[in-house]
C-alpha positions as CSV (number, residue, x, y, z in Angstrom):
1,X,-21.7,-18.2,-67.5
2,X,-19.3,-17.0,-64.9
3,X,-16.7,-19.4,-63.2
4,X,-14.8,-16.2,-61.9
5,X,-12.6,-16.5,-58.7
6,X,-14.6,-16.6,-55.8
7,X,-11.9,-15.1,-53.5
8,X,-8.5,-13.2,-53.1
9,X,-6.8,-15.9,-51.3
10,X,-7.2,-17.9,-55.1
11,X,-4.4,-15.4,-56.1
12,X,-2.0,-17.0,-53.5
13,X,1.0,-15.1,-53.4
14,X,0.5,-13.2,-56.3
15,X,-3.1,-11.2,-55.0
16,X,-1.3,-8.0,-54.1
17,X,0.2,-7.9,-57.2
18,X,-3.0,-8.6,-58.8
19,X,-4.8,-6.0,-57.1
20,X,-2.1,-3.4,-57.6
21,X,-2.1,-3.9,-61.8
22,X,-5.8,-3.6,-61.2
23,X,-6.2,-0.3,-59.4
24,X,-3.4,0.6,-62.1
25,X,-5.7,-0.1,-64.8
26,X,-8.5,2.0,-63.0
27,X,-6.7,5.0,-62.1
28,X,-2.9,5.2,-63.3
29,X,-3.9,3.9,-66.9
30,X,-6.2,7.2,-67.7
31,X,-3.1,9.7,-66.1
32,X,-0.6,7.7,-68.8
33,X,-2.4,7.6,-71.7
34,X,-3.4,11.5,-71.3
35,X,0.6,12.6,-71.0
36,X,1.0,9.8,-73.0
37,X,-1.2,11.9,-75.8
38,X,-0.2,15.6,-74.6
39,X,3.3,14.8,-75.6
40,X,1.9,13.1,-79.4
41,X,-0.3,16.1,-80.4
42,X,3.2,18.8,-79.1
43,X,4.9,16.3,-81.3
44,X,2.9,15.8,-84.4
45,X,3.2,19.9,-84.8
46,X,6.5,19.5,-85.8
47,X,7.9,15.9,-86.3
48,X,6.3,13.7,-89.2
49,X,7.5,10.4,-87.5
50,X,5.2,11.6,-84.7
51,X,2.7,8.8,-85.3
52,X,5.0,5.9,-85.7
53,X,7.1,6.5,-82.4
54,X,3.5,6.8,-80.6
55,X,2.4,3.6,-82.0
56,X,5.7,2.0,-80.9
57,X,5.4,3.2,-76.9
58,X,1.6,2.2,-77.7
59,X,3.0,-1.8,-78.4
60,X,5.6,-1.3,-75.7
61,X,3.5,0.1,-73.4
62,X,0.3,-2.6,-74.1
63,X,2.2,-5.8,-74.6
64,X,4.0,-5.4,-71.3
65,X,1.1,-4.5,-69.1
66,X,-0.3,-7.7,-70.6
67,X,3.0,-9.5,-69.9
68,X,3.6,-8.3,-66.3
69,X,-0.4,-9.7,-66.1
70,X,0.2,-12.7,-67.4
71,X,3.4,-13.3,-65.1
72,X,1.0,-12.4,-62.1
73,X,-1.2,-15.1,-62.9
74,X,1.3,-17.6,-64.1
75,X,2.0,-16.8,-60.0
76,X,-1.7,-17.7,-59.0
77,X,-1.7,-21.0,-57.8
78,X,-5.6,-21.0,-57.8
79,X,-7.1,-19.1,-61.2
80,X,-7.1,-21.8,-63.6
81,X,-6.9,-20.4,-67.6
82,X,-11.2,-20.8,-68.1
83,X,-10.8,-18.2,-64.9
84,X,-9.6,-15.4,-67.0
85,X,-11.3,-16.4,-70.1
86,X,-8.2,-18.3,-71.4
87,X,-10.1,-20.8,-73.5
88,X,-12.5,-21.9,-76.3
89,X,-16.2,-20.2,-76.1
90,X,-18.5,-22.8,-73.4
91,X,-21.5,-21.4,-75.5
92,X,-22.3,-18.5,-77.4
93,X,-24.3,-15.9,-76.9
94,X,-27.8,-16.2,-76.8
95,X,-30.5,-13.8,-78.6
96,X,-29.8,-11.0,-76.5
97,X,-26.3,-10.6,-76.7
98,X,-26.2,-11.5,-79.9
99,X,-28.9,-8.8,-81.0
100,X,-26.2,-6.3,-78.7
101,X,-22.5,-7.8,-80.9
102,X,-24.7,-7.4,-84.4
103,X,-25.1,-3.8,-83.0
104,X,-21.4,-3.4,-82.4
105,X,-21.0,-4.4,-86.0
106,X,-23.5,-2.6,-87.6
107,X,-22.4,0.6,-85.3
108,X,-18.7,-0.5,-86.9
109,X,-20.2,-0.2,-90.7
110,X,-22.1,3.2,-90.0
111,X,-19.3,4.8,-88.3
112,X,-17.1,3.8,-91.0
113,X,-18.7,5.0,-93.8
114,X,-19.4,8.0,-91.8
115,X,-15.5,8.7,-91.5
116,X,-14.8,7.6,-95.2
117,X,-17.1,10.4,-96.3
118,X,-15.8,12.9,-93.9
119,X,-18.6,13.7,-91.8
120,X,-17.4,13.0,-88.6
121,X,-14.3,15.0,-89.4
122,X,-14.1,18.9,-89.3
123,X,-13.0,21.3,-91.8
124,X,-9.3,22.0,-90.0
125,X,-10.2,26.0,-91.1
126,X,-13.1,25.6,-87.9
127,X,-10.3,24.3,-86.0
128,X,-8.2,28.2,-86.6
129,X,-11.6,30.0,-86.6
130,X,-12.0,28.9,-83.4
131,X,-8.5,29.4,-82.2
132,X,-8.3,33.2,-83.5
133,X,-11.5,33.8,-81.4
134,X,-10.7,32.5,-78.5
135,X,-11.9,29.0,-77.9
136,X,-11.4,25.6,-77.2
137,X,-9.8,24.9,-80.5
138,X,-10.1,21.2,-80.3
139,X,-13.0,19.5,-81.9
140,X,-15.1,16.1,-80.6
141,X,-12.7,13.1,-81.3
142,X,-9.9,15.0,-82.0
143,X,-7.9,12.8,-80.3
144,X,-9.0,10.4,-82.8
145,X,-8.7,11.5,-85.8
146,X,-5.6,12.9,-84.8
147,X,-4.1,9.1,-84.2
148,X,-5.4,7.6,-87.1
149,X,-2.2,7.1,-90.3
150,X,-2.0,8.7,-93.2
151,X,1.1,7.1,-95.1
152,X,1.2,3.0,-95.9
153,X,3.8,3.3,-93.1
154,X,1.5,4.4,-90.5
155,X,-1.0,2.4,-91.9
156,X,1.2,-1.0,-91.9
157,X,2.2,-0.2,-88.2
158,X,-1.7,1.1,-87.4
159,X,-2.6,-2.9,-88.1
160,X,-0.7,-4.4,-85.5
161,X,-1.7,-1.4,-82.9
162,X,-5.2,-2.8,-83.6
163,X,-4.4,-6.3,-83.6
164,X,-2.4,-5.4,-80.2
165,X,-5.6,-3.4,-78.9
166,X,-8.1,-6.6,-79.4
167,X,-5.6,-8.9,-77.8
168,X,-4.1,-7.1,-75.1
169,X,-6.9,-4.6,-73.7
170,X,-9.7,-7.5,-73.8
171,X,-6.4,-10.2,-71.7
172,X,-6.0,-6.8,-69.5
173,X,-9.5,-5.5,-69.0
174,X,-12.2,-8.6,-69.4
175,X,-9.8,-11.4,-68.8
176,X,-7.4,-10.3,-65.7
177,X,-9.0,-7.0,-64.2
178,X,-12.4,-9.1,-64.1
179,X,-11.0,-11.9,-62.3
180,X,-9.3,-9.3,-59.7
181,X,-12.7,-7.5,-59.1
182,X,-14.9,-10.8,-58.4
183,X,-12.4,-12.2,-56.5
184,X,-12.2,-8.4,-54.1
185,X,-15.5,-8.2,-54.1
186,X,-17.0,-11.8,-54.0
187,X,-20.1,-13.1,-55.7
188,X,-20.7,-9.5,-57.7
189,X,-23.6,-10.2,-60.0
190,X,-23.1,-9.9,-63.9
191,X,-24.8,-6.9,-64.3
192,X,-22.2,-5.3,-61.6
193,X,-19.6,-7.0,-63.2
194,X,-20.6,-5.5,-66.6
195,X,-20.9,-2.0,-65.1
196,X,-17.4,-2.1,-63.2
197,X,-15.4,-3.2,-66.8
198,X,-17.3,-0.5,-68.4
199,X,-16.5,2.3,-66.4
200,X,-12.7,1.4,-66.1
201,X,-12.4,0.7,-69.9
202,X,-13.9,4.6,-70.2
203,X,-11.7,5.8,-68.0
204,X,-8.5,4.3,-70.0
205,X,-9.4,6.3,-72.9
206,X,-10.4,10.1,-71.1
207,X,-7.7,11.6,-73.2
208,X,-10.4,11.1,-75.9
209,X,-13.2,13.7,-73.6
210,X,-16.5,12.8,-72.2
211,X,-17.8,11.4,-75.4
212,X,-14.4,9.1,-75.9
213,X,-15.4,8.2,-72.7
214,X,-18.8,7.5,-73.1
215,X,-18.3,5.6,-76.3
216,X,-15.6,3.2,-74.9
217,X,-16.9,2.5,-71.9
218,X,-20.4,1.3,-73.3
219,X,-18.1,-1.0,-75.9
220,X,-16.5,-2.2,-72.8
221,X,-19.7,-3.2,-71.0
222,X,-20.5,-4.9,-74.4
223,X,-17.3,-7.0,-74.6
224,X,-17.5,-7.8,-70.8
225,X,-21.1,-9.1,-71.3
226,X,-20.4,-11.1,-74.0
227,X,-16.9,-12.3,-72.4
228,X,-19.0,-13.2,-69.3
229,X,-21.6,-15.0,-70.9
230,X,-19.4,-17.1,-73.5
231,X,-16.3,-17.8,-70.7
232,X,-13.8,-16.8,-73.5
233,X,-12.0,-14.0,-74.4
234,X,-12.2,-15.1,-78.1
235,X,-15.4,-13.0,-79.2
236,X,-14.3,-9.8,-77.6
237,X,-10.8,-10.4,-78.7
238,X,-12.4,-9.9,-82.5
239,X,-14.6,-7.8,-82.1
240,X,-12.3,-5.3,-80.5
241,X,-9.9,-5.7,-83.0
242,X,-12.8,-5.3,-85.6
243,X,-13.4,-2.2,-84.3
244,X,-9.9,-0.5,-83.8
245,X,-8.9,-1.8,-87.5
246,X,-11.6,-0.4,-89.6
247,X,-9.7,3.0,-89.4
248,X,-7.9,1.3,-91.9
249,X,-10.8,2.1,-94.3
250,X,-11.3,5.8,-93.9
251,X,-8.8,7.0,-97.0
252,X,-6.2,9.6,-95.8
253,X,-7.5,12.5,-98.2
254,X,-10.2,13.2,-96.1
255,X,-8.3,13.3,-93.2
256,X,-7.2,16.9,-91.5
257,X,-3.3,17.6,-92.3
258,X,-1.1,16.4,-89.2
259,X,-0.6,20.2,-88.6
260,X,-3.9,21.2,-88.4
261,X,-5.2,17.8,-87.1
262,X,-2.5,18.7,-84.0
């Protein structure tokens, strides 16, 4: 199921707009998020409300891209809400997708218990080791682990960043930036379409390095397949949020110090 926009000129008024929060989310969102970061890990070496403030701009920073998208297409006379994947599934996924989102889930479980045990996450003495010697002293996913709370504070204020995350990246990335690309581009197949919301969804997160990207964008290409084939946003919506909140279960004791995680 598609039921995209077949052209620009279905944006009215508002398709310049529309195309320049798109190429935003291609190309401005991955400079942001990497000062965005730069400045959080100078921060976190000194200041141990580091995390909280960057979960604030975070919300500050996602709902109103989301709202300045919405107000564009409150402004398109011609994208109805099933356009942008504003409504209740038209029918789930069939066996293949549905083999692919039990994947996400069961990637969601292994990763999980993979964190909770701490073998994803290296010994912060490596981290010095490596620094003393000379070399790149920051491990795979450090900008993860990094992020992820340590205190119930962090932790109460983590849960709405991943509640944020599954509503507002799937609105800006499947929903909106979807609609913009078929309606530039004009009767792109689903496979293309799957590809393109892949690759910018990577791109949004290459302050977390090639394997951030990687990771991210193949989840995006997920949600946009199974966005596309349902017509809602309401799968993805969960499933993102799924994904960002079981952080939540990896217990802070086996989480690097913010000094050494910085």
């Amino acid at each position: 199921m598609n039921g995209l926009p077949d052209s620009l000129a279905d944006f009215g008024p508002a398709a310049l707009a529309a195309v320049i929060v798109a190429f935003y989310l291609v190309l401005g969102e991955p400079v942001v998020g990497h000062v965005l970061h730069r400045r959080f890990e100078g921060r976190l070496r000194s200041d141990p409300g580091a995390r909280r403030s960057f979960y604030r701009r975070l919300l500050v920073l996602e709902w109103g891209l989301a709202l300045l998208a919405l107000v564009v297409w409150l402004s398109a006379p011609g994208v109805d809400a099933g356009q942008v994947g504003l409504r209740w599934p038209q029918e789930w996924p069939g066996p293949v997708a549905a083999l692919v989102v039990v994947l996400v889930l069961l990637f969601v479980v292994v990763s999980t218990r993979a964190l909770r045990s701490g073998a994803l996450l290296e010994d912060p003495g490596a981290v010095v080791r490596r620094q003393g010697e000379g070399r790149h002293a920051e491990p795979p996913g450090h900008a993860t682990v990094a992020l992820l709370p340590r205190t119930a504070g962090e932790r109460r204020l983590f849960t709405v960043v991943g509640v944020t995350a599954g509503v507002c990246e799937e609105w800006l990335y499947r929903g909106f930036f979807l609609a913009v690309v078929a309606a530039l581009a004009g009767g792109l197949p689903t496979g293309a379409l799957v590809l393109v919301a892949a690759v910018a969804f990577g791109l949004a997160h290459a302050y977390q390095g090639m394997a951030g990207i990687v990771t991210t964008g193949v989840l995006g290409g997920v949600m946009a397949a199974v966005y596309l084939q349902t017509g809602s946003l309401l799968l993805p919506v969960l499933l993102h949020a799924v994904i960002d909140l079981r952080f939540l279960l990896v217990p802070a004791r086996v989480l690097p110090a913010g000094r050494a995680a910085a």
